[in-house]
N, CA, C and O atoms as a CHARMM CRD file, in Angstrom:
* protein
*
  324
    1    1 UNK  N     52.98400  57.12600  57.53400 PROA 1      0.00000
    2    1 UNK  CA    53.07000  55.73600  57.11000 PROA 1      0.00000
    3    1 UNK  C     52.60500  55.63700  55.65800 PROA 1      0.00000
    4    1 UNK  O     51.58900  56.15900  55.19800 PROA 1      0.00000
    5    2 UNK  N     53.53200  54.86400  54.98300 PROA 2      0.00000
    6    2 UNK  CA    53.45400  54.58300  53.15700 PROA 2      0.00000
    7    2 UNK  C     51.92200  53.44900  53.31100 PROA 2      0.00000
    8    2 UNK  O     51.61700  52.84900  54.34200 PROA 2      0.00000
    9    3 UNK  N     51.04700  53.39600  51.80100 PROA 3      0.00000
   10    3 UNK  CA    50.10700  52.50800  51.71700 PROA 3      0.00000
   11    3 UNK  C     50.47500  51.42300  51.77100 PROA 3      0.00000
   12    3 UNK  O     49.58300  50.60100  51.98100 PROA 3      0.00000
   13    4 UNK  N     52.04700  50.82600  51.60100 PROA 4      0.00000
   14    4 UNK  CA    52.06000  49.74400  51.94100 PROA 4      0.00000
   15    4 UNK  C     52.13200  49.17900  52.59700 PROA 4      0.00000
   16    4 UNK  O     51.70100  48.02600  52.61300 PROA 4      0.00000
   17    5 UNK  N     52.73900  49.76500  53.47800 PROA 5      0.00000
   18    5 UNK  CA    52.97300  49.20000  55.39000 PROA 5      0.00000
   19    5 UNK  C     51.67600  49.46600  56.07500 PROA 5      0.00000
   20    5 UNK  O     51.42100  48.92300  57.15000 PROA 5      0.00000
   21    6 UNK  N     50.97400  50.15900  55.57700 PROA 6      0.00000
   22    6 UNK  CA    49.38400  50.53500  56.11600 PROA 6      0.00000
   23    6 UNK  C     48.53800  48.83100  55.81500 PROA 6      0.00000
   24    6 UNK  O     47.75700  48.19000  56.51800 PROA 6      0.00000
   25    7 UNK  N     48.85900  48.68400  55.09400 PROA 7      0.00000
   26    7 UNK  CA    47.81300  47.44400  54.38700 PROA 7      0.00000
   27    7 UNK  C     47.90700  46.20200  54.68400 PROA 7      0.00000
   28    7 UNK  O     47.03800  45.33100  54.68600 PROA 7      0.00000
   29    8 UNK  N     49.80000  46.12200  55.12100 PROA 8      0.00000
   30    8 UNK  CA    50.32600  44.71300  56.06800 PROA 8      0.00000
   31    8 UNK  C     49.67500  44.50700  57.59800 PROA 8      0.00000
   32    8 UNK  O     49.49600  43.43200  58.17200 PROA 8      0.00000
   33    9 UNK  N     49.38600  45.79300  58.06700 PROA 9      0.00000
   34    9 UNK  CA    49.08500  45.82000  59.29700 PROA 9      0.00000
   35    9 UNK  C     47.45800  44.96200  59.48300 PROA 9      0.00000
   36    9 UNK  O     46.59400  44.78200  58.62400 PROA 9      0.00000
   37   10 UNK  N     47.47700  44.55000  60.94300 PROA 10     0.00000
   38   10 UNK  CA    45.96600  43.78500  60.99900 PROA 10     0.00000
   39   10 UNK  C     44.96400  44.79300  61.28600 PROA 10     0.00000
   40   10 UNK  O     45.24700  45.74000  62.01900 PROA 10     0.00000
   41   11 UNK  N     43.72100  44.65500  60.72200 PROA 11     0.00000
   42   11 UNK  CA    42.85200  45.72400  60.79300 PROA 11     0.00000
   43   11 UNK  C     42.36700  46.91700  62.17900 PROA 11     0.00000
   44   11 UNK  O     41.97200  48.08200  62.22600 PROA 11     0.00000
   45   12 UNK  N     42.71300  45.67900  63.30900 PROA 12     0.00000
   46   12 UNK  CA    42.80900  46.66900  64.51000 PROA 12     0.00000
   47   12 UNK  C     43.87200  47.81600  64.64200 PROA 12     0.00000
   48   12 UNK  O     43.62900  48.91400  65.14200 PROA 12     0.00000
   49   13 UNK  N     44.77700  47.52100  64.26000 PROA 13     0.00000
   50   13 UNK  CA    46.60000  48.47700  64.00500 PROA 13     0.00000
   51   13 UNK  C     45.87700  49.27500  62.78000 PROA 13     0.00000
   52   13 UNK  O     46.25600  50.43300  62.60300 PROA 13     0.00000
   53   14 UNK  N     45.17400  48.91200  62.17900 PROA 14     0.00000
   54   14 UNK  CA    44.57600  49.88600  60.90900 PROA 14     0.00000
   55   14 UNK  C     44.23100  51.40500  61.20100 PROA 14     0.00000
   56   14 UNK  O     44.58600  52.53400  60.86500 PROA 14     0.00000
   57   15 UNK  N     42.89700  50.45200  62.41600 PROA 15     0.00000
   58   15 UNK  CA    41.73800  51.80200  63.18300 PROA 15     0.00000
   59   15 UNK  C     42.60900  52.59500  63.72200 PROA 15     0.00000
   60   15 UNK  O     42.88400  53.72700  63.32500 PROA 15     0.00000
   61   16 UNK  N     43.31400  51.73400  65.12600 PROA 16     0.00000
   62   16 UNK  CA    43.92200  52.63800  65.46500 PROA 16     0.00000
   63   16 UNK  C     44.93500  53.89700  65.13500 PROA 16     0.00000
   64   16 UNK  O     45.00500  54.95300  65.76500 PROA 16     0.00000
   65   17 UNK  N     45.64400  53.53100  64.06300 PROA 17     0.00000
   66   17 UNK  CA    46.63400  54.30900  63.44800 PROA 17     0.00000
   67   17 UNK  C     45.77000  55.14100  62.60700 PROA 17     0.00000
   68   17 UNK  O     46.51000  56.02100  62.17000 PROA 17     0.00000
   69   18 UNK  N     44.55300  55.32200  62.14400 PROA 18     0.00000
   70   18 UNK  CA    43.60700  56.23600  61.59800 PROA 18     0.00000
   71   18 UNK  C     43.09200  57.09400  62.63400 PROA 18     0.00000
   72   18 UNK  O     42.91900  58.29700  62.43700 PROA 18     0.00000
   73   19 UNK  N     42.79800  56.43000  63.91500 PROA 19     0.00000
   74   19 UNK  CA    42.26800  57.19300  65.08000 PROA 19     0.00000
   75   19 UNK  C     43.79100  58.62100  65.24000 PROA 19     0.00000
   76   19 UNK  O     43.75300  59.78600  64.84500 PROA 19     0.00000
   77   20 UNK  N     44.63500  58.08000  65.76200 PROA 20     0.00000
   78   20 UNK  CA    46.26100  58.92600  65.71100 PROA 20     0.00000
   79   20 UNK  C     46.26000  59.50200  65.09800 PROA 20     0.00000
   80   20 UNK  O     46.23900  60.67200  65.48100 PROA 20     0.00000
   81   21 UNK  N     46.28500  59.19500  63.34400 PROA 21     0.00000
   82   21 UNK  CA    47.36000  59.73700  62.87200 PROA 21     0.00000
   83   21 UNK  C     46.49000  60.24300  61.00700 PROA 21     0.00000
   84   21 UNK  O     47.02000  60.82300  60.06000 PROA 21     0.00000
   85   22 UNK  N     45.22400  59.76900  61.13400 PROA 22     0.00000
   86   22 UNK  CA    44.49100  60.39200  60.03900 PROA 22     0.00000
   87   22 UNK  C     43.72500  61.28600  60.18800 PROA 22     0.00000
   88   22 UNK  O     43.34100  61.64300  61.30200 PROA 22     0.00000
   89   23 UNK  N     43.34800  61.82800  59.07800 PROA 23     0.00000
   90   23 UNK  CA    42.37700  62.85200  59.53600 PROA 23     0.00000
   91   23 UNK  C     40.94800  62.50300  58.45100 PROA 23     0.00000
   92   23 UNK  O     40.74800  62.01500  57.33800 PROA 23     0.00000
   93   24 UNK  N     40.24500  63.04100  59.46700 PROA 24     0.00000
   94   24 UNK  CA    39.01800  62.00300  59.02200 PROA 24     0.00000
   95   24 UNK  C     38.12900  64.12700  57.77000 PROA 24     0.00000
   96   24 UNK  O     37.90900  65.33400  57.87300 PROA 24     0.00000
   97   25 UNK  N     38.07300  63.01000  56.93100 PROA 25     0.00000
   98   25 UNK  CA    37.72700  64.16100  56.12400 PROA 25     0.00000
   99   25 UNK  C     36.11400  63.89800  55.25000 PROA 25     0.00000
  100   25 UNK  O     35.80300  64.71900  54.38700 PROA 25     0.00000
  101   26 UNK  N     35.22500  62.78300  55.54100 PROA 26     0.00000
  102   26 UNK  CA    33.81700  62.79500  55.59700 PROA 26     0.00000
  103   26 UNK  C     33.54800  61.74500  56.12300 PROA 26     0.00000
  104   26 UNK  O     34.35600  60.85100  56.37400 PROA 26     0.00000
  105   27 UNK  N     31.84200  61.73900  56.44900 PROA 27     0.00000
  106   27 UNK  CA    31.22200  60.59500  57.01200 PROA 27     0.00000
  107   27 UNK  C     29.75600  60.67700  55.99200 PROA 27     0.00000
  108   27 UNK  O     29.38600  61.76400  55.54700 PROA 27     0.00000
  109   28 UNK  N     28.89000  59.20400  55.65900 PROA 28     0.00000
  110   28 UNK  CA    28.36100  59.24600  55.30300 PROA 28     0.00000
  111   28 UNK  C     27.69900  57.79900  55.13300 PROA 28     0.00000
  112   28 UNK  O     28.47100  56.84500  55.22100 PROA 28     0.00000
  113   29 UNK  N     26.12800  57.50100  54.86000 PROA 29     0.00000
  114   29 UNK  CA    25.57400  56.45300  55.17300 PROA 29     0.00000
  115   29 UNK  C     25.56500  55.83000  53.72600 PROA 29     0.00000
  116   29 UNK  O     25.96400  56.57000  52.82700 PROA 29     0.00000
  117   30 UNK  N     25.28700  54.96200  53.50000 PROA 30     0.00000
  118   30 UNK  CA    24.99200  54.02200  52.54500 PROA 30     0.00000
  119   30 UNK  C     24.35100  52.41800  53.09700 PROA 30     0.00000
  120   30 UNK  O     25.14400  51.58600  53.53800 PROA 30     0.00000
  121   31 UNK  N     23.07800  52.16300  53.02500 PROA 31     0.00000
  122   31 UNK  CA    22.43900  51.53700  52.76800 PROA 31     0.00000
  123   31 UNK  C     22.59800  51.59200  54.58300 PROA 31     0.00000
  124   31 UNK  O     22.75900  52.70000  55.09400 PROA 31     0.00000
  125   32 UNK  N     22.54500  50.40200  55.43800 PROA 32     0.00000
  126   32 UNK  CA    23.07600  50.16200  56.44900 PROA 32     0.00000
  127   32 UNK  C     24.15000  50.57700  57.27000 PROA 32     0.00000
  128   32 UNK  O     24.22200  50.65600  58.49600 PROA 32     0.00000
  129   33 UNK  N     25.24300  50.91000  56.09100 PROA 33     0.00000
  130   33 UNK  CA    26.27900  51.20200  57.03400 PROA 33     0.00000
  131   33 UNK  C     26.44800  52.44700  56.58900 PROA 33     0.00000
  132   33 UNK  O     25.89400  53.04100  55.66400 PROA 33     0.00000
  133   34 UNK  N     27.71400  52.95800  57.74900 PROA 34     0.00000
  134   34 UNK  CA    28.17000  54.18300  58.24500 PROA 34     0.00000
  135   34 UNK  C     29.34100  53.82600  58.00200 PROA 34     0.00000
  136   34 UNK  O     29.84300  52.83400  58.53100 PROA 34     0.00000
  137   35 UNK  N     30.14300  54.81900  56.90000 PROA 35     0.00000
  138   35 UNK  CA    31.30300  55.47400  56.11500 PROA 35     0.00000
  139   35 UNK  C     32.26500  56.38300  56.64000 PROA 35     0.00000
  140   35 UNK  O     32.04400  57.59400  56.61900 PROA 35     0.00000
  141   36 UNK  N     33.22500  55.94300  57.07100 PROA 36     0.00000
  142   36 UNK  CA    33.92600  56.98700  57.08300 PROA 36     0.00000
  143   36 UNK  C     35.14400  57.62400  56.34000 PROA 36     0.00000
  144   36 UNK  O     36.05400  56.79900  56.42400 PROA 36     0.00000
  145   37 UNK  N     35.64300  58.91500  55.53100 PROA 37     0.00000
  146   37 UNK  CA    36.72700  58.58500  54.81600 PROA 37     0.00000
  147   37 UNK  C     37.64400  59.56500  55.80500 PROA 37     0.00000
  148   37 UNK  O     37.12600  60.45400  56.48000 PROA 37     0.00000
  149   38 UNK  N     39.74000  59.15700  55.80000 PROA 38     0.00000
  150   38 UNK  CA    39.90900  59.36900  55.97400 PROA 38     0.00000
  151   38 UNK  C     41.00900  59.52500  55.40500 PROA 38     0.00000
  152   38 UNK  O     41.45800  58.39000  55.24500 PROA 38     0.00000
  153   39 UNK  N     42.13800  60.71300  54.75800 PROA 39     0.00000
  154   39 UNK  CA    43.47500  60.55500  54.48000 PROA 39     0.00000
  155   39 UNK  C     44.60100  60.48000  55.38100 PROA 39     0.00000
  156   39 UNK  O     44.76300  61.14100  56.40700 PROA 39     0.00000
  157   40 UNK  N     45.45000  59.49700  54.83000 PROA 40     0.00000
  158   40 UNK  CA    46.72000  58.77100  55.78300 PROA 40     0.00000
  159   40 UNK  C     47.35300  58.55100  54.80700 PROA 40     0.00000
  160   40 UNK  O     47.08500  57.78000  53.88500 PROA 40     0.00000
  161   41 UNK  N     48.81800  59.65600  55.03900 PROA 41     0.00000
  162   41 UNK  CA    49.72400  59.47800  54.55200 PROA 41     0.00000
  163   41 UNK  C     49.39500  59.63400  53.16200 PROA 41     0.00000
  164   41 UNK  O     48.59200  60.52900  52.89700 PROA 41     0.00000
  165   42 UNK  N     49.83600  58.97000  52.26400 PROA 42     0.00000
  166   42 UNK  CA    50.17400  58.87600  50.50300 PROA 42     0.00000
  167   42 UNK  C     48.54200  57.87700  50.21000 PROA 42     0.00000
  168   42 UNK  O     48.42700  57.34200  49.10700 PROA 42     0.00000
  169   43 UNK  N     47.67000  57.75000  50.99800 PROA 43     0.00000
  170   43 UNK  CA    46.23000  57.17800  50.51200 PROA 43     0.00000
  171   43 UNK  C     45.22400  57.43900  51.26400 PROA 43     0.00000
  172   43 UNK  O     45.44000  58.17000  52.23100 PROA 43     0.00000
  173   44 UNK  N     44.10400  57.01800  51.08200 PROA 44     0.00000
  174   44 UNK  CA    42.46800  57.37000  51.73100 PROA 44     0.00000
  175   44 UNK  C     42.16400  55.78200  51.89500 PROA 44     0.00000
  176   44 UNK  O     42.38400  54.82500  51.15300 PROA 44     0.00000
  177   45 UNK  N     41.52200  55.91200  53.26800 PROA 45     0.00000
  178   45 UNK  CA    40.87900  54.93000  53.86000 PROA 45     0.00000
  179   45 UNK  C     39.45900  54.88900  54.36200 PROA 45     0.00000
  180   45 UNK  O     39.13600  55.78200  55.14500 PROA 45     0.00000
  181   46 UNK  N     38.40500  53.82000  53.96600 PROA 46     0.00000
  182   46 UNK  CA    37.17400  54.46400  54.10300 PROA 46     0.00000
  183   46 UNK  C     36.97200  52.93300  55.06700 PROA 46     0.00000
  184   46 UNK  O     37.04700  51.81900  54.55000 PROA 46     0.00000
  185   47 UNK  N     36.80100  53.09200  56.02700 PROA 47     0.00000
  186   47 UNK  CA    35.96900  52.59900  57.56000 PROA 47     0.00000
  187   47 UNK  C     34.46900  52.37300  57.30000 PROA 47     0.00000
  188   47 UNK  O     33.61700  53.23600  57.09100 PROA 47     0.00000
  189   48 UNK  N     34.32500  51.09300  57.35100 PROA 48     0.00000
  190   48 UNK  CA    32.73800  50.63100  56.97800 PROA 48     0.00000
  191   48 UNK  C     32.26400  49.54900  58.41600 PROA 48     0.00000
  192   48 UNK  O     32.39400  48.36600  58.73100 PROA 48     0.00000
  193   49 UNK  N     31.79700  50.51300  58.85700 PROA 49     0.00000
  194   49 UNK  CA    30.25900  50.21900  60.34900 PROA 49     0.00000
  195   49 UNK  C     29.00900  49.91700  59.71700 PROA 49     0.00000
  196   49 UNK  O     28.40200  50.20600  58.68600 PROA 49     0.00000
  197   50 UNK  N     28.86700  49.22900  60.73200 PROA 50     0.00000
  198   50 UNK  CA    26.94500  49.17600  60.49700 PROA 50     0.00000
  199   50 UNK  C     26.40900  50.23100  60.96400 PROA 50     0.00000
  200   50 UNK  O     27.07300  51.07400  61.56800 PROA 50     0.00000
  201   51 UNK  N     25.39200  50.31500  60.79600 PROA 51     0.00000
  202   51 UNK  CA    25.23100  52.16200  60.89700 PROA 51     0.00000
  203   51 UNK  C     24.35700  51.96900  62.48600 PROA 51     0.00000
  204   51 UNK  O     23.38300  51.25700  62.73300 PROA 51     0.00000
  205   52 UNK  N     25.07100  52.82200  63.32000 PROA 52     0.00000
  206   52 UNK  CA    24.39800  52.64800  64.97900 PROA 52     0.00000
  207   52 UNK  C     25.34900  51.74400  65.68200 PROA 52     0.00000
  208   52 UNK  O     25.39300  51.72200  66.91200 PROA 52     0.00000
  209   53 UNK  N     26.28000  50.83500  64.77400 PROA 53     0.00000
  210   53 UNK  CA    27.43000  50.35200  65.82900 PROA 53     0.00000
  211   53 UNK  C     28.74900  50.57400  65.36200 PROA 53     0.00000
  212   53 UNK  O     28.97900  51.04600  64.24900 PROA 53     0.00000
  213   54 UNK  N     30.14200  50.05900  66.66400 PROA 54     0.00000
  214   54 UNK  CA    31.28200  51.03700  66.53100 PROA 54     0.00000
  215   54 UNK  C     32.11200  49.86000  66.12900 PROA 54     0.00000
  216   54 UNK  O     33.31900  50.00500  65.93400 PROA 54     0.00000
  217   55 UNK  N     31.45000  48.56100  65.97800 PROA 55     0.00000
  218   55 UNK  CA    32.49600  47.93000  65.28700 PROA 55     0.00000
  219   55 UNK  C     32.58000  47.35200  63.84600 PROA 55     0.00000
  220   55 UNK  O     31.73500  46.73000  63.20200 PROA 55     0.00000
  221   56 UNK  N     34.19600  47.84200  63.43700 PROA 56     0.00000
  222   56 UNK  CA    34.33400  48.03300  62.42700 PROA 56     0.00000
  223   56 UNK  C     34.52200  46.79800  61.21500 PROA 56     0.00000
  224   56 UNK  O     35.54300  46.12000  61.32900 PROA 56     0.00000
  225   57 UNK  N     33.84800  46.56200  60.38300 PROA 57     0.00000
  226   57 UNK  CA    33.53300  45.35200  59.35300 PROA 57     0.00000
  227   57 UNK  C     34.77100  45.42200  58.44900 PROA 57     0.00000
  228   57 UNK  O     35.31900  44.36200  58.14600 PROA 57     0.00000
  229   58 UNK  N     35.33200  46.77000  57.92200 PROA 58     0.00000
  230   58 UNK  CA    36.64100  46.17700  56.82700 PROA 58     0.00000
  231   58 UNK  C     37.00200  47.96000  56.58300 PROA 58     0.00000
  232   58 UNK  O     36.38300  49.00600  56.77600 PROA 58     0.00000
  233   59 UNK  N     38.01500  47.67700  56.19000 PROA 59     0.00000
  234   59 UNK  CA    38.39900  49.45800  55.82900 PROA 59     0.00000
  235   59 UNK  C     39.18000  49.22200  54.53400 PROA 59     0.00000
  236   59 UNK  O     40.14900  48.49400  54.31800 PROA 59     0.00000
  237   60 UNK  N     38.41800  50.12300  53.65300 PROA 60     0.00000
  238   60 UNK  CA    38.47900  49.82700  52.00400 PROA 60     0.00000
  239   60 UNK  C     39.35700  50.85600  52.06000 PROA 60     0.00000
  240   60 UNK  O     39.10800  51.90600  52.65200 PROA 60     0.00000
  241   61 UNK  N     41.01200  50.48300  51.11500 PROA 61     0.00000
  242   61 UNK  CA    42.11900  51.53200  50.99300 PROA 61     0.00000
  243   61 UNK  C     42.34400  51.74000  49.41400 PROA 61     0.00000
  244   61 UNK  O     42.16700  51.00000  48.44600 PROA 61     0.00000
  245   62 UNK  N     42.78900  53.00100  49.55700 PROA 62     0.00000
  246   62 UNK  CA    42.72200  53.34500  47.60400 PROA 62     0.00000
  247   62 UNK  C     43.74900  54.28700  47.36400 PROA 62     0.00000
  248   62 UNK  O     44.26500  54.56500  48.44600 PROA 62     0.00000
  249   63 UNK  N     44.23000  54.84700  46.51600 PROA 63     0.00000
  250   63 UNK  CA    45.29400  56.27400  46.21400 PROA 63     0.00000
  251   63 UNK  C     44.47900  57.32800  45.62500 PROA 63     0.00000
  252   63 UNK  O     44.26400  58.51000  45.89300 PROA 63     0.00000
  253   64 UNK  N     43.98900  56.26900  44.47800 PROA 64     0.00000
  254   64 UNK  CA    43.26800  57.06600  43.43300 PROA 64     0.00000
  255   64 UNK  C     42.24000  58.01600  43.53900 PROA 64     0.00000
  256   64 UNK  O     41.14600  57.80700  44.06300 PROA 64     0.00000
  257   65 UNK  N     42.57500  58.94500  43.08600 PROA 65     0.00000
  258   65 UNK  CA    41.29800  60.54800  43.44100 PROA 65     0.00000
  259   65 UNK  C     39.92500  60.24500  42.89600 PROA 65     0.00000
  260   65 UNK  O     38.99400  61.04800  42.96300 PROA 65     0.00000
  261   66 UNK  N     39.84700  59.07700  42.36600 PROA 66     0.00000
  262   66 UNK  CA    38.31100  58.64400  41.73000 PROA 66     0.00000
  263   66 UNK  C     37.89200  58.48600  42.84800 PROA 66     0.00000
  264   66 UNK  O     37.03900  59.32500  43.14200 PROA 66     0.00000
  265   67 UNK  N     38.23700  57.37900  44.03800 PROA 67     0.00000
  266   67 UNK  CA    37.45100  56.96400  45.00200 PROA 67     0.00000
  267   67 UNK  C     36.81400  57.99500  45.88400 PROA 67     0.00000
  268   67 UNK  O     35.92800  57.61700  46.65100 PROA 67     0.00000
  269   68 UNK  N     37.17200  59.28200  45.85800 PROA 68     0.00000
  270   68 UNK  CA    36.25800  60.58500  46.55700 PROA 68     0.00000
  271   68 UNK  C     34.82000  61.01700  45.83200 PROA 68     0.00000
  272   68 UNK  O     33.98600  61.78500  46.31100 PROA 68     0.00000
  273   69 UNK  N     34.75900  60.43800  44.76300 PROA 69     0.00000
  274   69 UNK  CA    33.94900  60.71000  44.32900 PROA 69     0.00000
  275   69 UNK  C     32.53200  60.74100  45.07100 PROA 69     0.00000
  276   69 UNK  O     31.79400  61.72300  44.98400 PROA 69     0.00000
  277   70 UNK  N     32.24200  59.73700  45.71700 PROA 70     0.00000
  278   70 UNK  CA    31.33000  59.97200  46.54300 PROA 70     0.00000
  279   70 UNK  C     31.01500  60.71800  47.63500 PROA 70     0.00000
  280   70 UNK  O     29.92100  60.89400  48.17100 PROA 70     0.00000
  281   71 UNK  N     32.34800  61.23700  47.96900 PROA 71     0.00000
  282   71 UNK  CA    31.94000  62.16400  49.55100 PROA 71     0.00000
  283   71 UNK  C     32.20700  63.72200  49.01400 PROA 71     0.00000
  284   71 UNK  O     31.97500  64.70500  49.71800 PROA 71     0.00000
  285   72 UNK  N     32.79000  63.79700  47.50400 PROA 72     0.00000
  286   72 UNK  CA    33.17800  65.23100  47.25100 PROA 72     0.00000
  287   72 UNK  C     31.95400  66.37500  47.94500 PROA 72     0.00000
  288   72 UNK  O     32.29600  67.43500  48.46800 PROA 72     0.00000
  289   73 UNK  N     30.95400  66.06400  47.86400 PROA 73     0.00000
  290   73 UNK  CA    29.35800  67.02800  48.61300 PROA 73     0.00000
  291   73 UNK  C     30.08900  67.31200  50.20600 PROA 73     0.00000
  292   73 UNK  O     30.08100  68.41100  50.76100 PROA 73     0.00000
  293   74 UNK  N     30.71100  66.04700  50.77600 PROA 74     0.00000
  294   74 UNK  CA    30.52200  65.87100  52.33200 PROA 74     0.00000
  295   74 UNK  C     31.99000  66.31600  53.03400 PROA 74     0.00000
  296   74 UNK  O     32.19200  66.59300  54.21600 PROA 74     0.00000
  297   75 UNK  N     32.96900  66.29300  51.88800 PROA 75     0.00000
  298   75 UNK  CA    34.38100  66.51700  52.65300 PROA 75     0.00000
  299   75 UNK  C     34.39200  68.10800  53.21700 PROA 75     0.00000
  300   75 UNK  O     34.05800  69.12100  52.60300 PROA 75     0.00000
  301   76 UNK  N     35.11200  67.91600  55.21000 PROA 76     0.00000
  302   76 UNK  CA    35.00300  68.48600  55.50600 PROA 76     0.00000
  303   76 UNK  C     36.81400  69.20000  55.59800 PROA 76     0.00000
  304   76 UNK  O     37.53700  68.51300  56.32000 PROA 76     0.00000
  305   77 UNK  N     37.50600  70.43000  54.95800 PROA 77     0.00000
  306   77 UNK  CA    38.46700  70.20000  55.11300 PROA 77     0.00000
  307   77 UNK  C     38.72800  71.49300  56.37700 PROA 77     0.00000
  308   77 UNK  O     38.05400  72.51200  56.53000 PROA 77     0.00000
  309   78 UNK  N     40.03200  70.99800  57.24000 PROA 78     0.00000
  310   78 UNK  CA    40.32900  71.95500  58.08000 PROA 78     0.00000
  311   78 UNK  C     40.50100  73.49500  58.23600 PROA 78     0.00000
  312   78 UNK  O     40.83600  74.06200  57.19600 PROA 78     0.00000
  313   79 UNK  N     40.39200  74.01100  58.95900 PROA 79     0.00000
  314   79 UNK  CA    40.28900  75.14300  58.95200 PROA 79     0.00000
  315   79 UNK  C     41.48600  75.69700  59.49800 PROA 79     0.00000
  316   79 UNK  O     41.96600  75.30500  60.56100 PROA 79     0.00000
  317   80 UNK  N     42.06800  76.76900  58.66100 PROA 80     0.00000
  318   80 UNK  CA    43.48000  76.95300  59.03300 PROA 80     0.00000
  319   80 UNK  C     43.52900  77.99700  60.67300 PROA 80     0.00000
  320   80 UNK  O     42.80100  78.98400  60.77200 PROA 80     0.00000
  321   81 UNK  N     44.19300  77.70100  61.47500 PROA 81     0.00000
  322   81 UNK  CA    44.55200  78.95900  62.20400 PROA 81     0.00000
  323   81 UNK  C     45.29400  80.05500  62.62100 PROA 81     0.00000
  324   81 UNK  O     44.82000  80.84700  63.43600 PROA 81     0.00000
């Protein structure tokens, strides 16, 4: 799925289609909440929890390779087999 049809969708169709079909490539805390980033498709989506609960407050979407900047320490990438 393109970032733009990602972004029309309502935030529940968001999670879920990140749960499917992204791959979650760090997690990390900031202040209260719990971060998650994940790439989908042609952008990165970062999933913002309160930290200790599973529901989800807003999921911040970007293209740009700046926005890794913060998890570059934490990204975990797959391991080939």
């Amino acid at each position: 799925m393109k970032f733009t049809e990602f972004k029309q969708l309502h935030m529940y169709r968001q999670a879920e289609h990140l749960r499917r079909h992204g791959h979650l490539l760090a997690e990390r805390r900031q202040d209260s909440f719990r971060l998650r980033l994940f790439a989908a498709g042609d952008f990165y989506a970062e999933e913002w929890c309160e930290w200790g609960e599973e529901r989800i407050l807003f999921i911040h979407l970007f293209q740009h390779p700046a926005g890794l900047h913060d998890y570059l320490e934490g990204i975990r990438l797959p391991e080939e087999l």
